[in-house]
N, C-alpha and C positions, 0 to 999 in steps of 0.2 A: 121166779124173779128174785136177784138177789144183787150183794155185791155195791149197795149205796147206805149211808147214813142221812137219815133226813130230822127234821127240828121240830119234826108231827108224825103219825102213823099215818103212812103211804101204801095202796095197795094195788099200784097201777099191773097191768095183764103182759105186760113186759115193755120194753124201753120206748120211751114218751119224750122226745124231743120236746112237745107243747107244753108238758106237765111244768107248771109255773109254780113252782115252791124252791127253797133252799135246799139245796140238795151236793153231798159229798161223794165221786163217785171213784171209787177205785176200780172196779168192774164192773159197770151197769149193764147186764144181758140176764139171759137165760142162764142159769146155773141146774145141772139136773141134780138133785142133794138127796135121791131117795135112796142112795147105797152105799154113800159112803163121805167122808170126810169129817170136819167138826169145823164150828164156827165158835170162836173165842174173844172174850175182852174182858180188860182190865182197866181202873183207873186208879191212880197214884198222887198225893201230894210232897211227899217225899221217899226218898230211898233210894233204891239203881233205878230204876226209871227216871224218876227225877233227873238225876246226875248224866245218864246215857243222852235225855234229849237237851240236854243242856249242852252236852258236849259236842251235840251233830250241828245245834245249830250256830254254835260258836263257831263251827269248821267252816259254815256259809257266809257267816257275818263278822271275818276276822278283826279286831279289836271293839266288838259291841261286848255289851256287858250285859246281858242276858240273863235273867235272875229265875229262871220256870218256877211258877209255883204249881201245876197242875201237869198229866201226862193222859192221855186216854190212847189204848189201845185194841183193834179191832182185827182179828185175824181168821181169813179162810183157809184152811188148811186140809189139802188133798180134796178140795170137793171136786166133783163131776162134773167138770164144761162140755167135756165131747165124751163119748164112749169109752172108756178105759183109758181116759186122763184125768188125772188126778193133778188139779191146780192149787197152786198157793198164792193168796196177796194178801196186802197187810195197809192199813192206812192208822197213822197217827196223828192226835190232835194237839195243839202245844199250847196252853197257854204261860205267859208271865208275870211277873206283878206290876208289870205298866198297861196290861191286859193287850198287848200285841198277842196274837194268835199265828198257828203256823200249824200247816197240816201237810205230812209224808206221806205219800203213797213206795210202796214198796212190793214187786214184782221177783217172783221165779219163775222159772220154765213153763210157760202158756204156750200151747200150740195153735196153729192157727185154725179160725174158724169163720162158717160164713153165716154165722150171726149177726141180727145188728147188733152194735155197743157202743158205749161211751166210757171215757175213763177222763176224770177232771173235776170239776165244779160247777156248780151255777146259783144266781141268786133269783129271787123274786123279783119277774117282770126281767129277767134277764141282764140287770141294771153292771153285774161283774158273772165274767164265764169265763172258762177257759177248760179247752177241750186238747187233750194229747193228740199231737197230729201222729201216727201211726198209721202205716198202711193195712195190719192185721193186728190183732190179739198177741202173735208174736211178738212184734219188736217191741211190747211193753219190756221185756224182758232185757232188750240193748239199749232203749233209749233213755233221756235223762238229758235237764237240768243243771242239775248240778254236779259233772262230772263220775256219775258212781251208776253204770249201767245197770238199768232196773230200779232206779229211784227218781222219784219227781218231791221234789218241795216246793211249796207255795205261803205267802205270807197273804192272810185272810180277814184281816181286823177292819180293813178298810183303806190302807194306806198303802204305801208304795210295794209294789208287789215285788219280795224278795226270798229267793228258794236259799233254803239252808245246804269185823258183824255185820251187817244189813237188815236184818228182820230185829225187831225190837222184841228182847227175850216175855215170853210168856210166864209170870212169875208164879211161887203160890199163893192162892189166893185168886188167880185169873177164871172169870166165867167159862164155863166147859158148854156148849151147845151140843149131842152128837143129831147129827144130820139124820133127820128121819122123813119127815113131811112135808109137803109141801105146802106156802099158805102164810104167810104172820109177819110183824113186826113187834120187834121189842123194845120197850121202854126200858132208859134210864136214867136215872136221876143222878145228876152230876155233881161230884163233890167242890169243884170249880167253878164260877162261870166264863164260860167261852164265849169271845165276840167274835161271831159271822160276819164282816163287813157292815158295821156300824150296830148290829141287835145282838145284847147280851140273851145267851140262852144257858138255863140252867137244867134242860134233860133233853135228853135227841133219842132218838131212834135206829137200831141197826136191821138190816132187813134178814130177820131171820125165817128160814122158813118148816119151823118145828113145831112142836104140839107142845110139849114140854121142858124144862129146861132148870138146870139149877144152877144158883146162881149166888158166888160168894164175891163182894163188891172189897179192893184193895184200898183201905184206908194208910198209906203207909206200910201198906200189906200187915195188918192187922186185926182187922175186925170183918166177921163173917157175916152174911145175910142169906135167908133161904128165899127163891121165888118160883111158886111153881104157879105159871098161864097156860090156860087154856083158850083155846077159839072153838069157838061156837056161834053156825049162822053170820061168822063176820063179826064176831064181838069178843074182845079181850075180856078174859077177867080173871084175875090175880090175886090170889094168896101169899101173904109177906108174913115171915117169919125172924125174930134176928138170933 
């Protein structure tokens, strides 16, 4: 299972329409990730990130004034949906300093598949959702929002729902995952707080599914951190190093 950002460690046996938590989904299905791909993120309070999602969503909200003070970025790159396809998707978090929030999903070449899936959002108790109407997996890749095929923007703080290169560069300093195992969710601790539709959270979860991982967090792209998790019987436990 792979492919969602949740605000707790989730380890549903694959896609859960019931499952009632806040949850980010740029690809909610099966993902196979035993042979190949990487899963990556990064977060940012200043620098080209800063500046890049400043500049995407001033293109959506022409004359807002837009101040980002945060960026988080999550990317699967070349993992294994079907048999000898190698997918990419990429979901961005935005917050600002009026604490509006706004999260990009970001789509390549997905072939189609007769998996279930979801690609969207949802809150606790289902209270705001929104689900990509899509016929397949495929037309993630042409459809869109905000005129730029293979993108969807949504604004998530709670208030008026307003969508904002293509893939948000992976800088150095970006977490490296390579794709080995199946099984886990990763914690992180957010140098921001992001508000989800009224609840400020300060660490989320990427659904990863590897045994090991290392892991250098972009202060500004500046300062390094090591983390190396294991799972064991279903229990995280983490070693932090800076």
């Amino acid at each position: 299972m792979n492919g969602f950002l949740s605000f707790e460690p989730l380890y549903p046996v694959g896609y859960d329409p019931s499952l009632n938590k806040d949850i980010i989904a740029p690809l909610w299905t099966k993902i196979h990730i035993y042979t190949r791909g990487n899963i990556s993120y990064s977060q940012a309070t200043s620098g080209p990130l800063v500046k890049l999602a400043a500049n995407e969503i001033s293109q959506v909200l022409p004359g807002s004034k837009v101040s980002v003070s945060w960026v988080f970025v999550s990317t699967w790159e070349k993992v294994e949906f079907e048999p000898d396809a190698g997918v990419t998707f990429q979901v961005v978090l935005v917050s600002d300093s009026e604490n509006r929030s706004y999260v990009l999903m970001n789509y390549g070449s997905i072939p189609p598949s007769p998996q279930v899936w979801m690609a969207g959002y949802k809150t606790e108790n289902n209270t705001y959702n929104f689900t990509i109407q899509a016929s397949n997996t495929s037309s993630l890749s042409s459809t869109t929002n905000v005129g730029i095929p293979g993108r969807w923007v949504f604004r998530v703080d709670g208030t008026a729902s307003a969508p904002s290169t293509f893939f948000f560069p992976m800088l150095p300093g970006a977490i490296q995952h390579a794709v080995t195992v199946d099984g886990g969710s990763r914690l992180i601790q957010l140098d921001y707080p992001f508000f989800y539709f009224g609840k400020p959270h300060s660490q989320l979860y990427v659904s990863i599914q590897t045994q090991y991982s290392l892991i250098s967090q972009s202060h500004g792209c500046n300062s390094l951190h090591l983390v190396q998790t294991e799972h064991q019987n279903g229990e995280e436990r983490g070693f932090k190093g800076l």
